[in-house]
Structures are given as structure tokens and as C-alpha cells.
C-alpha positions as a printed NumPy array, in Angstrom:
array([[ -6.256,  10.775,  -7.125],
       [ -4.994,   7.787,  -8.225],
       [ -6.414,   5.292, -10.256],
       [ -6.286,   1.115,  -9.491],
       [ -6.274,  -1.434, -11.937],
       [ -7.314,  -4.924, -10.315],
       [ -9.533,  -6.629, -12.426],
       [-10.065,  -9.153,  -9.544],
       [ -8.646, -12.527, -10.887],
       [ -5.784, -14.512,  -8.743],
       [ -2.694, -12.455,  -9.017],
       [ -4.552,  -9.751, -10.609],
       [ -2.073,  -6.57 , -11.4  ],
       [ -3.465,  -3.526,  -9.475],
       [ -3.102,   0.213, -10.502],
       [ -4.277,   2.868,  -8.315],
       [ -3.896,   5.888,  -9.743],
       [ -7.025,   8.727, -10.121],
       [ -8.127,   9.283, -13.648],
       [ -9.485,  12.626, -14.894],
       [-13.056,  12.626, -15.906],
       [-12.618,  13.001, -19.462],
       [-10.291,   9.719, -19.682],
       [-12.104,   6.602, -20.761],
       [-10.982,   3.546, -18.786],
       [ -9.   ,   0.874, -21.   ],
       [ -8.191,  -2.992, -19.984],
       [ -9.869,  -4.329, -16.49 ],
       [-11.183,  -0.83 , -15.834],
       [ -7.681,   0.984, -16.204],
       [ -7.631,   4.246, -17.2  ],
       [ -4.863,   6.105, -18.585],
       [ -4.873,   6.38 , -22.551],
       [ -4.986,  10.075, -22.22 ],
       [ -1.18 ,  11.34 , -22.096],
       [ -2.36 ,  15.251, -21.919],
       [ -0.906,  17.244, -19.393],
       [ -3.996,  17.771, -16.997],
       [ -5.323,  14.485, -17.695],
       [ -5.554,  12.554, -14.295],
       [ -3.141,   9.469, -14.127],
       [ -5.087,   6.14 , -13.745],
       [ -3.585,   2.9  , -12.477],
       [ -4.881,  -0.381, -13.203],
       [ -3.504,  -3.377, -12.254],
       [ -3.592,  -6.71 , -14.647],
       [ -4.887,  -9.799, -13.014],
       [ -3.111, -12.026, -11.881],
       [ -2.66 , -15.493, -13.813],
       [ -5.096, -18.152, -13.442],
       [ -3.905, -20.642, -11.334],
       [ -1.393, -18.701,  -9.234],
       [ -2.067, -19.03 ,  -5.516],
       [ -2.119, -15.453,  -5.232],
       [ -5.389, -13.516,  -5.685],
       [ -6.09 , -10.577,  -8.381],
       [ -5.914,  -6.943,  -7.541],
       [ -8.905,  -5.557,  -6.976],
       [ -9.933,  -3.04 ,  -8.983],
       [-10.259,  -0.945,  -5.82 ],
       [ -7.321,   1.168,  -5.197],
       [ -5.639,  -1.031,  -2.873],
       [ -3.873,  -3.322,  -5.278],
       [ -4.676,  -6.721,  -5.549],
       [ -2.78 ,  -9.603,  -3.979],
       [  0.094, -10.592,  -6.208],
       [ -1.975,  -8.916,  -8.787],
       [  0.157,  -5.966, -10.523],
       [ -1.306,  -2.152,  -9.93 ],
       [ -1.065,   0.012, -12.608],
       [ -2.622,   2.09 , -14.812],
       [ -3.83 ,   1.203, -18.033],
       [ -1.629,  -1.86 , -20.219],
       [  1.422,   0.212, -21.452],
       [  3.582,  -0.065, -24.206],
       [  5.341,  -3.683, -24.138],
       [  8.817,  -2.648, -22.19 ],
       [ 11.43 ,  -4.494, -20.97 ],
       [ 11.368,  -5.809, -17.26 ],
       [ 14.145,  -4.272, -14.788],
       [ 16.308,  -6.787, -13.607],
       [ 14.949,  -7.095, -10.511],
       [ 17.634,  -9.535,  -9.231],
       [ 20.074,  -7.094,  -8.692],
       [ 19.252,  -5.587,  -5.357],
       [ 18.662,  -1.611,  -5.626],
       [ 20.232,   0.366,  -2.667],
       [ 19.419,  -0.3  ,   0.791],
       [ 16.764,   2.62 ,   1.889],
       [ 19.028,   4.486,   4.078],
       [ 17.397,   5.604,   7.492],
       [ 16.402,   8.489,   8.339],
       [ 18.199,  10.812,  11.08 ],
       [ 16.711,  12.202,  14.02 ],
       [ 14.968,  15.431,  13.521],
       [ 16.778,  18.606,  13.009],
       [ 17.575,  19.93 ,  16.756],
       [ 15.792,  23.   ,  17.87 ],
       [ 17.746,  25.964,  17.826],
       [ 19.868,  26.732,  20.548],
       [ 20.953,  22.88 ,  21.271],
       [ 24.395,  21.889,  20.837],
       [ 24.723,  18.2  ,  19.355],
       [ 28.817,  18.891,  18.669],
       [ 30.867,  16.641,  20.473],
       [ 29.657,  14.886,  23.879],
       [ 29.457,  17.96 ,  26.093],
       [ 26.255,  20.312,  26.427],
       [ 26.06 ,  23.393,  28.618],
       [ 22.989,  23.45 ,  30.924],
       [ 20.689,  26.58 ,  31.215],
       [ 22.403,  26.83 ,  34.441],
       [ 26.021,  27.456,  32.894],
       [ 27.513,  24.445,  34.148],
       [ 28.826,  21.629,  32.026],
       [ 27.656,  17.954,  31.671],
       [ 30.288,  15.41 ,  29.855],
       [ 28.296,  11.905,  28.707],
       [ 26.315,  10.745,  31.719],
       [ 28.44 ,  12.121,  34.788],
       [ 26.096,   9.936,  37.156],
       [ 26.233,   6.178,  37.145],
       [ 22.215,   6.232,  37.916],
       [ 21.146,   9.152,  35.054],
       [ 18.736,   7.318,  32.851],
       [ 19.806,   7.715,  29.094],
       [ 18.622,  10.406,  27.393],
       [ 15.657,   9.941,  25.467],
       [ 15.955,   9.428,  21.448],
       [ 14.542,  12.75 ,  19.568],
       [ 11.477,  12.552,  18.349],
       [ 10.951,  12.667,  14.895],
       [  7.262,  13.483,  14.192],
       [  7.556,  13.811,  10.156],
       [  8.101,   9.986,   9.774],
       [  5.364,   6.947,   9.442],
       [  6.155,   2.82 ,   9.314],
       [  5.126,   1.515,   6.01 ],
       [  4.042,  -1.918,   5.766],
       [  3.869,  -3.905,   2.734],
       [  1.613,  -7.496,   3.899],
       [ -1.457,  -9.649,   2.942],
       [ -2.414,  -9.469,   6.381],
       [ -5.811,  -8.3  ,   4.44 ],
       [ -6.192, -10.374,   1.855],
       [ -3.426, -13.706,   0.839],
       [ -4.084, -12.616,  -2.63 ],
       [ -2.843,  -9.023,  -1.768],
       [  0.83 ,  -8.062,  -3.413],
       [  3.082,  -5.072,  -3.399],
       [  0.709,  -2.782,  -2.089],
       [  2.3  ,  -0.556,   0.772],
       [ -0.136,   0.447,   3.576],
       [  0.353,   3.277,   6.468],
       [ -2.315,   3.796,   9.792],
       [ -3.867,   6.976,   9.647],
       [ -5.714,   8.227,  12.697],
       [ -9.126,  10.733,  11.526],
       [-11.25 ,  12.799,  13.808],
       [-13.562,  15.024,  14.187],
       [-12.188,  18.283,  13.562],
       [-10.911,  20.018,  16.726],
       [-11.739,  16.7  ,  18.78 ],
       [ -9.559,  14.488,  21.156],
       [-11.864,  12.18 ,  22.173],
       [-11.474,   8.797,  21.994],
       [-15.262,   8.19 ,  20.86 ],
       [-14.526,  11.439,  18.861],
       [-11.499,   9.981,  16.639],
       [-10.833,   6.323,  14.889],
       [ -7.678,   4.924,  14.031],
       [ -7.203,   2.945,  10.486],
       [ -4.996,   0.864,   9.938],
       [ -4.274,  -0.82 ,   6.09 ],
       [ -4.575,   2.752,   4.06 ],
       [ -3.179,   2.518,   0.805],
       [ -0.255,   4.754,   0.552],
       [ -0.887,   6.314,  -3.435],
       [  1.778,   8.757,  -5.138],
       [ -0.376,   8.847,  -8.219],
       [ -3.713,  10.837,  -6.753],
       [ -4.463,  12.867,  -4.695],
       [ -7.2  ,  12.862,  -1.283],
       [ -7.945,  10.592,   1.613],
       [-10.715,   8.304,   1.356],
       [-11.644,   5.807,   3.626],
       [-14.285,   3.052,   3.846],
       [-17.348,   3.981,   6.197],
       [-16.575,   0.401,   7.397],
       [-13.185,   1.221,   8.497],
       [-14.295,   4.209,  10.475],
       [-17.635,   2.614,  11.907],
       [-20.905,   3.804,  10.842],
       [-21.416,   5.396,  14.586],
       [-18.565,   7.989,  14.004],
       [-18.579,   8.43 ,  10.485],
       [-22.149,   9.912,  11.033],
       [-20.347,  12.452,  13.69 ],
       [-17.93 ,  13.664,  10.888],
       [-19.787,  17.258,   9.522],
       [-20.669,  17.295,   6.106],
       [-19.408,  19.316,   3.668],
       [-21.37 ,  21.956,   1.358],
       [-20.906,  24.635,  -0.663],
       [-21.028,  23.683,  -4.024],
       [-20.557,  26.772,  -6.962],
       [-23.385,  25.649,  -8.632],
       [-25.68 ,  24.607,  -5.311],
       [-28.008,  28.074,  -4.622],
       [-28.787,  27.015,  -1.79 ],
       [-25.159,  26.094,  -0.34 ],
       [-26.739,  23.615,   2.096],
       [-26.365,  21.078,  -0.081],
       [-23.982,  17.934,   0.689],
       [-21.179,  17.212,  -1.729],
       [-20.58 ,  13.702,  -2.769],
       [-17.858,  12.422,  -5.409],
       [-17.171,   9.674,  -7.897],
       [-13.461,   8.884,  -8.017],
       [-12.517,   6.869, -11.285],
       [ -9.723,   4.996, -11.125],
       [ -8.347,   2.312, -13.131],
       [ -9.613,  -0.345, -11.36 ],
       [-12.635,   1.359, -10.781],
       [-14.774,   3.526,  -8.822],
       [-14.606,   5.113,  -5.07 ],
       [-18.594,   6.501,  -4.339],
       [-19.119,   8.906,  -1.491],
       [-19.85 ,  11.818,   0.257],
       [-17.263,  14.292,   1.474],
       [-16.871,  15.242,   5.148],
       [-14.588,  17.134,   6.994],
       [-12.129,  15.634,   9.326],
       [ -8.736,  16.027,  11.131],
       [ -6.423,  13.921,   9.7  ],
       [ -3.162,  12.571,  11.774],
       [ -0.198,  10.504,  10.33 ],
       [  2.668,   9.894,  12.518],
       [  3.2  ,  13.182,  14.218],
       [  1.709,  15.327,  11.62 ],
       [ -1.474,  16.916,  11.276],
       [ -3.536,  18.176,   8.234],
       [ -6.584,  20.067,  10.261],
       [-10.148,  19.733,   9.064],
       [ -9.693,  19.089,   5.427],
       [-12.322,  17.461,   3.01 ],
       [-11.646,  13.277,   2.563],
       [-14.396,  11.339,   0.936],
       [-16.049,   8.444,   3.19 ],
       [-16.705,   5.304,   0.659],
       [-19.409,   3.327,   0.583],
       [-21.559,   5.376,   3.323],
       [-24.857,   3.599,   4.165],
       [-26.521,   6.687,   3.828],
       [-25.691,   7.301,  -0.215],
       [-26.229,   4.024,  -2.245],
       [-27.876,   5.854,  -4.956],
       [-24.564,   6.377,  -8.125],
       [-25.369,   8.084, -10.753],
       [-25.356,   6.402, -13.95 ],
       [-22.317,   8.579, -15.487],
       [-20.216,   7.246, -12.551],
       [-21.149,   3.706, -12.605],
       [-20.882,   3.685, -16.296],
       [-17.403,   5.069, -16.661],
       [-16.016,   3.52 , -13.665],
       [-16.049,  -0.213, -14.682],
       [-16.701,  -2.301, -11.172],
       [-17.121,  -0.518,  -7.228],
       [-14.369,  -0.458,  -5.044],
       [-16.636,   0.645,  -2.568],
       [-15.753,  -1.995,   0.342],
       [-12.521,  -3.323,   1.86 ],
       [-12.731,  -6.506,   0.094],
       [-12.981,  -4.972,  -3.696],
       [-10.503,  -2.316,  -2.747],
       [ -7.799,  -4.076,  -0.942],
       [ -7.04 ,  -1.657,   2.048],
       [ -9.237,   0.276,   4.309],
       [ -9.072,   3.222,   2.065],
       [ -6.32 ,   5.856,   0.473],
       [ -3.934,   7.988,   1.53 ],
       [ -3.18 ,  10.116,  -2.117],
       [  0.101,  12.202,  -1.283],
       [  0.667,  13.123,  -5.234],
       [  1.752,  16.305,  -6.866],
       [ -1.524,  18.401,  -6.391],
       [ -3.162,  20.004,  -3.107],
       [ -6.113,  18.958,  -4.082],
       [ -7.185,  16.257,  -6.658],
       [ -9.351,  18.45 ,  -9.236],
       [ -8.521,  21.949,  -9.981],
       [-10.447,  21.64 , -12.936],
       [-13.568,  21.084, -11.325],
       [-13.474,  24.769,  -9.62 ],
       [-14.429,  26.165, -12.882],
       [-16.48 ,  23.378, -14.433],
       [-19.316,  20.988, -13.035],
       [-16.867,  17.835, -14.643],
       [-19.04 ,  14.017, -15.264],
       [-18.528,  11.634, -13.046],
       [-16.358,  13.751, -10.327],
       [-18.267,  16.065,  -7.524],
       [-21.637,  16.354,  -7.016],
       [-24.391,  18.027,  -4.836],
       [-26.883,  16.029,  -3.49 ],
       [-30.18 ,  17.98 ,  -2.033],
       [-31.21 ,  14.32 ,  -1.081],
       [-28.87 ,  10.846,  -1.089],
       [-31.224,   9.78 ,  -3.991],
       [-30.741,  12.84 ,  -6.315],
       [-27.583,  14.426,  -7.594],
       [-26.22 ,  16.851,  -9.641],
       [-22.657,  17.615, -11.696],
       [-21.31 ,  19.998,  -9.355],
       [-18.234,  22.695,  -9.566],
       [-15.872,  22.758,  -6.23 ],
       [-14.303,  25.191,  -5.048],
       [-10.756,  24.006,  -4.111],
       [-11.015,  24.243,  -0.777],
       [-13.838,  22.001,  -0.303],
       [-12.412,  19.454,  -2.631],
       [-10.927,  16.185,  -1.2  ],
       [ -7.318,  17.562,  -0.072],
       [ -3.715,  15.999,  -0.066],
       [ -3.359,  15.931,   3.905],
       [  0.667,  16.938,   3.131],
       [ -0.316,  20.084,   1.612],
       [ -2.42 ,  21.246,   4.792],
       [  0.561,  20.079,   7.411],
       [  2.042,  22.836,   9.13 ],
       [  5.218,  22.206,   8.487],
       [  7.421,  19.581,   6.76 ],
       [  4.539,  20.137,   3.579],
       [  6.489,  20.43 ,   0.15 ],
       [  6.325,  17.148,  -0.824],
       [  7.223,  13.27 ,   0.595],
       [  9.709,  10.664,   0.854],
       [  9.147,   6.364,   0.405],
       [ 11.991,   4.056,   1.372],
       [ 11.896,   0.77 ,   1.029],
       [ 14.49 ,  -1.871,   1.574],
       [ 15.635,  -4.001,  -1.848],
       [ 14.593,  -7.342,  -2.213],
       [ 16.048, -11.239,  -2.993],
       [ 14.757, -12.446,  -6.217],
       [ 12.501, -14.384,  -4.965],
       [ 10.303, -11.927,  -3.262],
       [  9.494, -11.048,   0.498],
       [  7.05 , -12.151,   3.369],
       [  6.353,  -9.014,   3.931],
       [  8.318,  -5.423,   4.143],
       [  8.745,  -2.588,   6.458],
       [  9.726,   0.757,   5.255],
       [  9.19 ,   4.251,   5.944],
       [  7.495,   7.376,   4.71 ],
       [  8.948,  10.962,   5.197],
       [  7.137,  14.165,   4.949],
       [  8.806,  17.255,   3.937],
       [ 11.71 ,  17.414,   1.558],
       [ 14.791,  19.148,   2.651],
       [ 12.965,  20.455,   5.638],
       [ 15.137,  18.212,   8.151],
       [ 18.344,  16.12 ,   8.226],
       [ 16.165,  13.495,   7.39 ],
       [ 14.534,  14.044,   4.488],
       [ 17.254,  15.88 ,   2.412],
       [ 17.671,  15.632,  -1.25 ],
       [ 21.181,  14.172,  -2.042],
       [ 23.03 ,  16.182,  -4.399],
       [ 23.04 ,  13.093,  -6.988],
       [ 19.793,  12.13 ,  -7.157],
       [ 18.107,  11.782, -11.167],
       [ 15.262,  14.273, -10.756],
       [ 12.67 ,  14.375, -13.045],
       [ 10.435,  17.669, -14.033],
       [  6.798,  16.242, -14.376],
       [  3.091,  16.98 , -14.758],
       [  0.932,  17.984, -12.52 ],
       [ -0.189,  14.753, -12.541],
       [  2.989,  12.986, -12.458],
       [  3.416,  12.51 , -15.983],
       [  6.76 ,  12.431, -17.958],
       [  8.154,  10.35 , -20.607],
       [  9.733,   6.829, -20.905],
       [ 11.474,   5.346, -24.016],
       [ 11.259,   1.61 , -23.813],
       [ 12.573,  -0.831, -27.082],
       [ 12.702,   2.155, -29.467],
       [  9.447,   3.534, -28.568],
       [  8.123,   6.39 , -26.376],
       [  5.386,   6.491, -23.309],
       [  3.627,   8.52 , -21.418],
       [  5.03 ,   7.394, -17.551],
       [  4.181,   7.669, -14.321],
       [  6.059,   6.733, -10.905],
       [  2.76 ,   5.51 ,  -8.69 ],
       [  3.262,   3.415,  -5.802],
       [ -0.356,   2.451,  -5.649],
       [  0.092,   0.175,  -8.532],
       [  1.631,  -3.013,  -7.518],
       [  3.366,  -4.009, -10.793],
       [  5.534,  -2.658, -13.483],
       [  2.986,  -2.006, -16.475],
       [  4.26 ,  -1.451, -19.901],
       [  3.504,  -3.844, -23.551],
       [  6.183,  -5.995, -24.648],
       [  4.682,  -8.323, -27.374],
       [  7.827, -10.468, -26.821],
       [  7.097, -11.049, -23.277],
       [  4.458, -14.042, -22.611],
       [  1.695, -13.391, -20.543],
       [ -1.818, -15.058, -19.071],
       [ -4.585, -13.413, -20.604],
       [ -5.554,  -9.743, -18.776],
       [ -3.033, -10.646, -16.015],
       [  0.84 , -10.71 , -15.091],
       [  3.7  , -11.111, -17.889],
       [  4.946, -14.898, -17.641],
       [  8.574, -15.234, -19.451],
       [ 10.354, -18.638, -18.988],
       [ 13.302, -17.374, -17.371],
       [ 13.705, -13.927, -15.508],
       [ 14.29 , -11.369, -18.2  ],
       [ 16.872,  -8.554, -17.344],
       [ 15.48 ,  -4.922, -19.221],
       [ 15.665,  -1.652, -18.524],
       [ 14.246,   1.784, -19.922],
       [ 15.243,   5.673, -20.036],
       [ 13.328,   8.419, -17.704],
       [ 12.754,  11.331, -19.448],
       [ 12.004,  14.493, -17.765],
       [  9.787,  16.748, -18.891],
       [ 11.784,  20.263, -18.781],
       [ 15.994,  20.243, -19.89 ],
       [ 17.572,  16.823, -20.742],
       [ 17.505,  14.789, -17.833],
       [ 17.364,  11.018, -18.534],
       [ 18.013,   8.119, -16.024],
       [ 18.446,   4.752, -17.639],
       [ 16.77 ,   2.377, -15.142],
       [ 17.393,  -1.27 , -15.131],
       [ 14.681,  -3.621, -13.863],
       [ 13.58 ,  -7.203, -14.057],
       [ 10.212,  -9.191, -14.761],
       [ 10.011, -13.084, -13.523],
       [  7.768, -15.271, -13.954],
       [  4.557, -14.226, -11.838],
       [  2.883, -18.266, -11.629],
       [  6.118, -19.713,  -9.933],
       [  6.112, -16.298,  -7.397],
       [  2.764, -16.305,  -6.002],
       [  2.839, -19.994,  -4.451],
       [  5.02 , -18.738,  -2.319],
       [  2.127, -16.437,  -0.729],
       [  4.652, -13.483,  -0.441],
       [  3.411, -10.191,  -0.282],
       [  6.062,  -8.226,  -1.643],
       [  7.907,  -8.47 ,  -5.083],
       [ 10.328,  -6.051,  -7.577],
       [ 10.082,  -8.299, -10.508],
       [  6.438,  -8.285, -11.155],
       [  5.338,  -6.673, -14.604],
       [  1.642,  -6.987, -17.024],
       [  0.75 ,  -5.229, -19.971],
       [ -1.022,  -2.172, -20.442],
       [ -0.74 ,  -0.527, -23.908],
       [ -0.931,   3.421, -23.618],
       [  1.187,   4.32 , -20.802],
       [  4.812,   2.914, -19.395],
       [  3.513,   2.663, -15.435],
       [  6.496,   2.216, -12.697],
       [  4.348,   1.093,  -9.635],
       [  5.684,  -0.602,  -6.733],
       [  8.37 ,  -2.523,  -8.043],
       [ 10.602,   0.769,  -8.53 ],
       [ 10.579,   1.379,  -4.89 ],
       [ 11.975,  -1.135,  -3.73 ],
       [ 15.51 ,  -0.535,  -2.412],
       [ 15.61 ,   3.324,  -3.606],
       [ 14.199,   6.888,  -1.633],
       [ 11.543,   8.379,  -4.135],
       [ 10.983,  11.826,  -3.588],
       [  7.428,  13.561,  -4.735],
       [  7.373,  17.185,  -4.628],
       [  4.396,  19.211,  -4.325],
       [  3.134,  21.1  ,  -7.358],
       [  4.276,  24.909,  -6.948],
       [  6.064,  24.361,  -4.035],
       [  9.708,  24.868,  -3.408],
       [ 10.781,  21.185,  -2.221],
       [ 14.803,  21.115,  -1.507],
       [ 16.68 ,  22.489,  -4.91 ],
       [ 13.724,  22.87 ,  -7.067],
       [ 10.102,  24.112,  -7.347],
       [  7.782,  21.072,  -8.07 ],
       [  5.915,  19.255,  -9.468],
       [  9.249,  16.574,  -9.436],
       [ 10.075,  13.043,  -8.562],
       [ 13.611,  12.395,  -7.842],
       [ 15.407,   9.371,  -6.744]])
């Protein structure tokens, strides 16, 4: 899952991205000092500076307005320039044509034998445009918050499993789209109280005797905590359908007993809309499902069983009934996903519209183009960054809404966004974590207090420190395709766990 970092302050940085249990959370609740391979990736987000019109992240996983999302303060690191525009996300092509259709030329042969050429009769309608079911719109607004920045959203409809009714499923809009965990998780608000209660519970835990027991988890991220019990639902995003997997419901009525080991390594609750900064998360990241390690051992602060809402325990999971990647449990189109988003002016955008893909090299669409940098990582995402001489633990998470990295020659307002006079043009090398692959990536960092007057919602030059890790949230998105394959899965060319771009 991934972890947030929003320490809530105007223009706070955000980072989103799912921390392990073992990894103490560093800055405004941002986890991510531990590099190991396993170790869950936390975002956290710096606030934003005071004064700025725009509003901190949230430590919730939705980043905060204008406030940068990502994991803990990385290494200082130079700013891309952002000014230069990165490619135009191309669009994607219809879906692949179902065998035995001809789409050569502008003649098709009927069932019948005979032959149609264009529309023959001046009253034929138009044929209709394919439908391409693996796609979603992504937005990227403050339609939630003002404060809200670079933190992309996609609607997600949930429902009871095997149910079609309309009292029997709820559409969401405002989900935080989040490369860097793993899991849905939505706010009981979102869903209404009413029909989150019709949503079965799930049980089962290792270490439960009984196996009647519900499970309930604490997800740390960097920005903070997510409390909640697990259920089972039906989970549909654009045409695509991950059937009765585990997501955790946040801030249910019906469990407002934490235990202490979650409250007191999860810095602040992002257990409502408003601390969050979206309706919930949508974590599409390397792994199935977002704690293997808990299968084997009852982990603190993760899953729990709870015989009553009031009392708890440490519980082991078995995979299946942990909260699940929904693009794992598709049908088809499952290996991994694709973002686009279009580049931006200096100056930042109103708001964006972009697209998400699922599948990789499972349709015309979503192919992997034979030049694309592709970079072996982690499990968890994690590879290596050299920035100014020095190297970093990285992480590509679109759930943080900055670029976080430390540069000690880069000004910034205390626990929020870096500052510098004039833009500064930087760039740093991608490392992967298998051969010699290396993509030197240019970027840029402005200065975040004369960007968030202009109450826009959607910026590639926004950076704040964060001292153990190099994080490449949002910002990197903007104007490329990133690609996130599936751990153990073969995604185009290569087996993941890779991102390419």
C-alpha cells in the first residue's frame, strides 16, 4: 500500500505510499527510511509553505492540495526542469478486434458472403466506435479540497459481491489512484453507512481458532494511518472487474476502537475524506496483495482479528483474505497498468485529464514501445537514484504529489515545499535494480509560494525535502506513459516487478 505524507499545512507535500510495519515514520508522519528490499514504500508529502493559498497535503493518502506527496524527505536532489514539456501522452487505440474481424482496408465481408464498401447506404448510421473496456478517465482537480495538488483521482464503482442492484452497489468518485501500495480502501462515508453494513465481512484469520472472527487493518503510510475493517466486495473500474476481493472500509462507525501500536506508529488518522484528500485508494502497485509477509507472521500495526470492535489482536493473513490489488484479480488485461498524462506549461494547470490503462501488451493499446527505459525493481517499487554525487533508495509513486529528495542548496519553508528564487533546471540517473540500465531524467523545481495563488491543481515543478529516499511522485507523470508491471507476472517483454517509461 502506499504511504502519504501530508502533514496538513497550506501547500503541504503529500506522499502516499504504504509503509511496512517494521519502518518507523520520519518527517510529518512519512515513512520510508528503510531502503530493504521487502520494506513497504511510504510516501509523505511536505507541507506546503505558510502563506501559499494552497492548502497542505493531508497526511491521508490523497495528497494534499498544492502540498507535495511523497514519502519520507529524501536526499537533497536536483529539481527536473519542469519547463520543458515531456511528451504528449499518446492515446490509446481502440481495443484489439476480436478474432475473425477484418479492420484492413475499408471493405468487410458479411457473415452472409456479400461485400460492404464504407457505408453503401446514404441512411446507415455510422458504425459504432469499439469499445475499449481496459481504459479509465483520470482526473487531476481540487474539486475536493482548493488546497488539493497533483493528486490524480479515478471513480470506482463497489458492490456487493455477485450483486447488480442499484441499492446493492455505490459508485465513488475522487479515489486516489496510488502506484506505490497496494489494496482498495474507501471511506465508509463515501460508500454510505446503509450499504457499507451490506458488504460481508471477512474472517479467517491464521491465528483466530475460531475463524469467525472479523479482520480489521492498520495501514501506515507516510502521512499517516488508514483504520478499518476488511469486507469483501466486487470491485468495477471502467469495464473491468476484480470479483469479490478483500478492500478495507475506513473509518467504519462500527470500529472506533485503534489499537495503541497503530495509533502510535501512524502519526495523525486519515480516517475521513477531509484528512485524506480523496474518497479513498485505489493501490495498483507491484504486489497482488499488499502484505505477503503477514501470511506467516502476526506483523504490529497491520491485520488484526477482532472477536469484538473493542478488542483486537496481531493477526497473520492468509493472502487471499488480505486487502487485494483489484488488477491482479481482473480477468484479463491483469499484468500490470498504464498512466498517461498530458505535459504541462510552466506555470501549472487548472486541472488535467488523463487516462489509465490496464494490462500491458495485452492490446494495441497498452503496448510497450520498443524504446522505453525500463527499470527492474522491488517488490515494492524500489530501485536506485544517484542525485549530486550521492545515491537513494527511489521510488516512482503517483500518490505523492511532489518530487521529494534533500538538496541543502535548495531553499525551502520549514516541513513544506522547496522555494528557490528562480526555477532551477536538475536532473538525476534511474538506476535499475538488475543489468545496467540507467535513464538520466531531467526535471525542474519552481518556486511553490508564487504557484499556489494561482489555485491550480496540477503542477510538474513541485519538489520538498525528505532525507532517506529520492521519491518521483506526480510530477514525473506528467507528459510521459508509466508502465507498472505486476510482480511475477509476464507484462509485455519482461517478467515484473518493472516500471518502464
Amino acid at each position: 500500500m502506499k504511504t502519504f505524507f501530508s502533514c496538513r499545512a497550506s501547500g503541504r507535500p503529500l506522499v502516499v505510499a504504504l509503509l511496512a510495519a517494521s519502518v518507523a515514520l520520519t518527517a510529518c508522519g512519512g515513512g520510508g527510511g528503510d531502503d530493504s528490499p521487502n520494506a513497504p514504500v511510504n510516501d509523505v508529502a511536505p507541507n506546503k509553505p505558510a502563506g501559499s493559498a494552497i492548502a497542505p497535503v493531508v497526511a491521508s493518502a490523497v495528497p494534499a492540495a498544492s502540498a507535495p506527496a511523497a514519502a519520507s524527505p529524501s536526499p537533497a536532489a536536483s529539481a527536473p526542469a519542469v519547463a520543458s514539456s515531456p511528451i504528449a501522452a499518446s492515446t490509446p487505440s481502440a481495443a484489439t478486434p476480436a478474432s475473425g474481424t477484418s479492420t484492413t482496408g475499408g471493405t468487410q465481408t458479411a457473415n452472409n458472403g456479400s461485400s460492404t464498401t464504407g457505408n453503401t447506404k446514404a441512411n446507415d448510421p455510422p458504425p459504432s466506435p469499439p469499445v475499449v473496456v481496459n481504459t479509465v478517465p483520470i482526473t487531476v482537480d481540487n474539486t475536493l479540497d482548493s488546497t488539493i495538488v497533483n493528486t490524480p483521482y479515478v471513480s470506482v464503482k463497489i458492490c456487493v459481491p455477485g450483486a447488480q442492484g442499484a441499492t446493492q452497489c455505490a459508485t465513488v468518485d475522487h479515489m486516489l489512484l496510488d502506484t506505490g501500495s497496494a489494496g482498495v480502501r474507501v471511506t465508509s462515508a463515501a460508500l454510505g453507512a446503509a450499504f457499507a453494513a451490506r458488504l460481508p465481512a471477512q474472517t479467517g484469520a491464521g491465528n483466530d481458532t475460531t475463524g469467525k472472527a472479523a479482520l480489521a487493518q492498520c495501514a501506515i503510510f507516510a502521512s499517516g494511518y488508514t483504520w478499518g475493517p476488511i469486507k469483501r466486495a466486487d470491485v468495477k473500474i471502467g469495464g473491468e472487474t476484480a470479483s469479490n476481493i478483500p478492500i478495507q472500509v475506513i473509518g467504519d462507525s462500527g470500529f472506533t476502537w485503534i489499537p495503541n501500536d497503530c495509533t502510535a506508529r501512524g502519526a495523525s488518522s486519515m480516517n475521513d475524506v477531509a484528512k485524506l484528500g480523496a474518497n479513498g485508494i485505489v493501490g495498483i502497485g507491484h504486489l497482488a496483495h499488499d502484505f505477503p509477509e503477514a501470511a506467516q507472521t502476526a506483523l504490529a500495526a497491520t491485520y488484526y482479528y477482532c472477536p469484538t470492535p473493542w478488542s483486537c489482536t496481531a493477526a497473520t493473513v492468509p493472502l487471499d483474505k488480505q486487502t487485494a490489488n483489484p488488477v491482479a484479480a481482473f480477468a484479463t488485461d491483469n499484468n500490470g497498468t498504464v498512466i498517461r498524462l498530458p505535459a504541462l506549461p510552466a506555470t501549472g494547470q487548472a486541472s488535467v485529464t488523463g487516462e489509465l490503462l490496464f494490462g500491458i501488451g495485452t492490446r494495441d493499446n497498452n503496448a510497450l514501445p520498443a524504446g522505453a527505459t525500463r527499470l527492474t525493481v522491488t517488490d515494492r517499487g524500489l530501485f536506485t537514484t544517484s542525485y549530486k554525487g550521492r545515491t537513494f533508495s527511489s521510488i516512482i509513486d503517483s500518490g505523492s504529489n511532489g518530487l521529494f529528495f534533500y538538496d541543502s542548496t535548495l531553499p525551502a519553508i520549514s516541513g513544506g515545499w522547496y522555494v528557490p528564487t528562480i526555477t532551477q533546471n536538475l536532473s538525476a540517473s534511474m538506476m535499475s535494480n538488475t543489468g545496467n540500465a540507467q535513464s538520466t531524467v531531467p526535471f525542474a523545481i519552481a518556486d511553490s509560494s508564487s504557484l499556489f495563488p494561482l489555485g491550480y491543481a496540477a503542477h510538474d515543478n513541485l519538489g520538498a525535502p525528505l532525507n532517506s529516499m529520492f521519491m518521483w511522485g506526480l510530477p514525473f507523470f506528467f507528459g510521459r506513459s508509466v508502465y507498472t508491471a505486476l510482480s511475477g507476472v509476464l507484462a509485455g517483454p519482461q517478467t515484473g516487478p518493472y516500471v518502464a517509461f
